[in-house]
C-alpha positions as CSV (number, residue, x, y, z in Angstrom):
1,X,1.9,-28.5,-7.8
2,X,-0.6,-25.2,-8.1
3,X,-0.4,-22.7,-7.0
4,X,-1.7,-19.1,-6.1
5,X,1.0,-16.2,-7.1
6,X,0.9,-12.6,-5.9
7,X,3.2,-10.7,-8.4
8,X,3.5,-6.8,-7.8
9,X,3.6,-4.4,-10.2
10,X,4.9,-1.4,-10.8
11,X,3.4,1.7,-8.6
12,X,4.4,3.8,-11.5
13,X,7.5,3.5,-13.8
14,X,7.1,0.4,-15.9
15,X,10.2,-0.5,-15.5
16,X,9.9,-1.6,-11.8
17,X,8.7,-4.6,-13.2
18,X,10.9,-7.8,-12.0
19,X,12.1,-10.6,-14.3
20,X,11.2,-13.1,-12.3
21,X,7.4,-11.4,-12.5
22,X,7.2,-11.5,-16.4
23,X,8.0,-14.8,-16.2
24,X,5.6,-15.8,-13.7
25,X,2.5,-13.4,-16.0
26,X,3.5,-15.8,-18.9
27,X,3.6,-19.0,-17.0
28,X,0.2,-18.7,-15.3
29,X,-2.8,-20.4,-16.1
30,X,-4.8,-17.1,-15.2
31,X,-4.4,-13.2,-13.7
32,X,-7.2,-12.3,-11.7
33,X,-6.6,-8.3,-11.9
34,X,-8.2,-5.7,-9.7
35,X,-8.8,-3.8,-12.9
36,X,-8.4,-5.6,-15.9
37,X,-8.1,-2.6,-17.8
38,X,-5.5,-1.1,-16.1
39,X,-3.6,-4.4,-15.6
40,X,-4.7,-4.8,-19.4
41,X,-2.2,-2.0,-20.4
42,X,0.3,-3.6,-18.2
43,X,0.0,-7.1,-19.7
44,X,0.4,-5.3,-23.3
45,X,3.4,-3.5,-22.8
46,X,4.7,-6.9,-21.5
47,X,3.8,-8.2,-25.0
48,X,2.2,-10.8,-22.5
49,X,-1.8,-12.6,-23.6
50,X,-2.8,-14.2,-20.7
51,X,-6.8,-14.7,-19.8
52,X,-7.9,-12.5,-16.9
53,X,-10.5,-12.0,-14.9
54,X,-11.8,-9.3,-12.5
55,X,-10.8,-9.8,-8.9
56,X,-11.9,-6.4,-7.0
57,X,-12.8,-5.5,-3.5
58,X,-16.3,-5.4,-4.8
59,X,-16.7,-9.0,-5.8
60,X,-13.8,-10.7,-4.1
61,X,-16.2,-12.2,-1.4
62,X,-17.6,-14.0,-4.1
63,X,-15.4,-15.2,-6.2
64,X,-12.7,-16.5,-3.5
65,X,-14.1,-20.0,-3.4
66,X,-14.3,-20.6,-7.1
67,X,-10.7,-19.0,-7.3
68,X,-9.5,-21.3,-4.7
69,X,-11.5,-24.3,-6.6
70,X,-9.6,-23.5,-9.8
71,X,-6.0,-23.6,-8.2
72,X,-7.2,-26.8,-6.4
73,X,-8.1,-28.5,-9.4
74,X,-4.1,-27.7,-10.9
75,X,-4.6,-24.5,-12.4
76,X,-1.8,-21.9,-11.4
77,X,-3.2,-18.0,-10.7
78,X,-1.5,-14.7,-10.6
79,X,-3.1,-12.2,-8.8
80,X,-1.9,-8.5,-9.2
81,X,-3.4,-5.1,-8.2
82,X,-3.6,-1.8,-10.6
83,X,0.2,-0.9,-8.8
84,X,2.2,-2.4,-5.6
85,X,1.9,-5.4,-3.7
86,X,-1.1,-7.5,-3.6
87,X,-3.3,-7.0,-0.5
88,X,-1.4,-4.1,1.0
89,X,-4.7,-1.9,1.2
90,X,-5.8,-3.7,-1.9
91,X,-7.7,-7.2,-2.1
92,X,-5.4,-10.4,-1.9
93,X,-6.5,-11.3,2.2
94,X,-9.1,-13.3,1.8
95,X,-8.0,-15.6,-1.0
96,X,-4.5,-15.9,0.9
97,X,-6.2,-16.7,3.6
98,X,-8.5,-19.4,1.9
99,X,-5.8,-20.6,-0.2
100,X,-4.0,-20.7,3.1
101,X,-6.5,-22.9,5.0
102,X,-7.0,-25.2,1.9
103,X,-3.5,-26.2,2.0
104,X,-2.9,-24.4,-1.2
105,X,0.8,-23.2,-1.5
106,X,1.0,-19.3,-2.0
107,X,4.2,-17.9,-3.1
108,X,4.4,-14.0,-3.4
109,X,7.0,-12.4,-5.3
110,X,9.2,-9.2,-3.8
111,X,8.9,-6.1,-5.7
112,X,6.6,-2.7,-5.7
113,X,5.0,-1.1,-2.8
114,X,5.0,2.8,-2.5
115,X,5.2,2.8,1.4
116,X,8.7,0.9,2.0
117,X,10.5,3.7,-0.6
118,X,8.2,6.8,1.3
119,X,9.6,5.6,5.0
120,X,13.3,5.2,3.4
121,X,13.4,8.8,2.0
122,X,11.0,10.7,4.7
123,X,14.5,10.9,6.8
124,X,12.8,9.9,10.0
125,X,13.3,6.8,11.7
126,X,12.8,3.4,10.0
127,X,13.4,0.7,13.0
128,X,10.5,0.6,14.1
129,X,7.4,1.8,12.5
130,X,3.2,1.5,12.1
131,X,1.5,1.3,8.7
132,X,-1.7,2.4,8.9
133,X,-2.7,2.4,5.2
134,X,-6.0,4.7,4.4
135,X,-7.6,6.2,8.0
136,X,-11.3,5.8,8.3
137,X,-13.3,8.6,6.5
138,X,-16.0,8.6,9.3
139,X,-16.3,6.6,13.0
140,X,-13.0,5.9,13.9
141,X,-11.2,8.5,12.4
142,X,-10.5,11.2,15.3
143,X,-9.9,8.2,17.4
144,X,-7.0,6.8,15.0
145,X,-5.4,10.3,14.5
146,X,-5.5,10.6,18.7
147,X,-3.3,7.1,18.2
148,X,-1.1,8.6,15.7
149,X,-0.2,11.8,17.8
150,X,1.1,9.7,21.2
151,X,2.6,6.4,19.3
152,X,6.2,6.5,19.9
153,X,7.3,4.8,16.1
154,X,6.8,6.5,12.7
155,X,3.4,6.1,11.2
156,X,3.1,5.7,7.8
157,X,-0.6,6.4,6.1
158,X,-2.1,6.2,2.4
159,X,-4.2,9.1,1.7
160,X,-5.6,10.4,-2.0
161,X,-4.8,13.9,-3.4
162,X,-8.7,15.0,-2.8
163,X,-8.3,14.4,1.3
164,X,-4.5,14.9,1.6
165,X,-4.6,19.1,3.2
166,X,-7.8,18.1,5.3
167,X,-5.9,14.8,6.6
168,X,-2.8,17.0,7.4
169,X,-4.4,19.9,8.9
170,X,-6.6,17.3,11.8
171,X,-3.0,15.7,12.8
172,X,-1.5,19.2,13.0
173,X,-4.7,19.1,15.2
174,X,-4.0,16.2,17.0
175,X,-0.1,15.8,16.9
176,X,0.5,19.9,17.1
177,X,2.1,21.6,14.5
178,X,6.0,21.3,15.1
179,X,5.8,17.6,14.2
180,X,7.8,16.0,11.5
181,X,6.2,14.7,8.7
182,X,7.2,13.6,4.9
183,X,4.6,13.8,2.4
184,X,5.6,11.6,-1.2
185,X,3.5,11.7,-4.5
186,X,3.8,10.4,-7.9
187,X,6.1,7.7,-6.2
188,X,8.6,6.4,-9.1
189,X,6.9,8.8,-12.0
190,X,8.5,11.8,-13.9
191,X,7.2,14.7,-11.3
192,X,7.8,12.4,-8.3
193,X,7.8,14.9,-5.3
194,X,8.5,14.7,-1.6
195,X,7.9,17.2,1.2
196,X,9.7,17.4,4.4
197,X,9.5,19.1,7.6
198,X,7.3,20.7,10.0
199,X,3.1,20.0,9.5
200,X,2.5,23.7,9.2
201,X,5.5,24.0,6.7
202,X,3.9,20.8,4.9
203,X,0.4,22.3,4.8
204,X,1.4,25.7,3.0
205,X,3.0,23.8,0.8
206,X,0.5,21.7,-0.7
207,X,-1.3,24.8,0.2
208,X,-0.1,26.9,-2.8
209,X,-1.2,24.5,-5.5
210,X,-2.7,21.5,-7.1
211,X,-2.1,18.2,-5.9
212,X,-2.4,15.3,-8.0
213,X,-1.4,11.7,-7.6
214,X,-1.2,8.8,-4.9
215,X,0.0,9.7,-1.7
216,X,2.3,8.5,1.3
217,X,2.3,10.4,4.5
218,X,5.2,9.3,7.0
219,X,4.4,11.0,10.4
220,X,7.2,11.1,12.8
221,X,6.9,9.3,16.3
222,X,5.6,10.9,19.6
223,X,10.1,11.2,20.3
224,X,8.5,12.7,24.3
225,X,7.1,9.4,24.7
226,X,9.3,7.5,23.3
227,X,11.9,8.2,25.6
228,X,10.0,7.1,28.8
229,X,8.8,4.3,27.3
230,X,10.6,0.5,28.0
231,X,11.3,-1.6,24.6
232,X,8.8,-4.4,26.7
233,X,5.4,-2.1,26.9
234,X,3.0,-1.8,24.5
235,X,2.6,1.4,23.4
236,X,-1.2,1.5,22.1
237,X,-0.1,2.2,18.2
């Protein structure tokens, strides 16, 4: 039977790459690739030749229901992102989700994703905890950071080296200063970094020089609030 496969790939080191996900790259009919450059180099390395196609968050409104046609008609797909886990803040939703009401069986393979690594090493509590990916740029955004600063669980957010010192100085802002935060980069890659401690302590950090690569920002919980409120409320976050 067809199928739709979401295979993740590494967020950095090429070595992240599962067995089980080769075998899948050289088994499928067709790799729909966010960027088929990027995955290109991937796919090369792998010694893999598959046919690809572009499958973006610019076009992926379009090209669902043909995608969804293709598996329907027997054709097995792989879809992967430029690094990670398909449709973690990258597109794979909506062609779950048709592939999902056709009937269509979906299988997605463990493997990659720079968030669940961040969390483990920030230090700060794992149990329980909110993925926010990428805040807003615009409407929306002081009102998410207010959420941030009084949600009881560790927040974990997605931010790019460009925004990262404006995005921690508004929750020192909105959280205050003294609160816990773990700041990750280069996730996996030779000058893999991650910054502990206080926002202000964060914030001269990355103060004093360049930043470069993806990011991960684990924001410790509201620990005030979390102590007065019961496991059955809903917390807002």
């Amino acid at each position: 039977m067809s199928k739709l496969y979401l295979v993740p790939t590494p967020i950095g080191n090429l070595e992240d790459i599962t067995l089980r996900a080769i075998r899948i790259l050289k088994e499928v009919d067709l790799v729909l690739a966010e960027d088929t450059r990027t995955s290109g180099n991937l796919m090369r390395h792998l010694d893999i030749s598959k046919p690809m196609t572009a499958f973006h968050i610019r076009n992926e409104h379009q090209v669902v229901e043909r995608m969804a046609d293709r598996i329907a008609a027997g054709e097995n797909l792989a879809l992967v992102t430029d690094a990670g886990t398909p449709a973690i803040s990258d597109p794979g939703f909506l062609l779950v989700r048709e592939c999902v009401k056709r009937g269509i069986e979906v299988e997605c393979l463990p493997g990659p994703t720079a968030f669940v690594p961040a969390l483990v090493n920030s230090g700060l509590p794992a149990e329980k905890f909110v993925f926010e990916g990428f805040l807003p740029h615009k409407k929306g955004r002081q009102t998410k950071l207010r959420e941030i600063a009084s949600c009881p669980y560790t927040t974990i957010l997605y931010e790019s080296p460009f925004r990262l010192l404006k995005t921690l100085q508004q929750l020192a802002e909105a959280c205050g200063p003294e609160r816990q935060v773990s700041v990750s980069r280069e996730l996996t890659k030779i000058h893999e970094e991650t910054v502990r401690g206080a926002l202000s302590e964060v914030i001269a950090h990355f103060s004093k020089k360049e930043i470069k690569g993806e990011i991960v920002i684990v924001v410790d919980g509201n620990t005030t609030l979390a102590k007065v409120v019961p496991e059955d409320v809903d917390s807002g976050c």
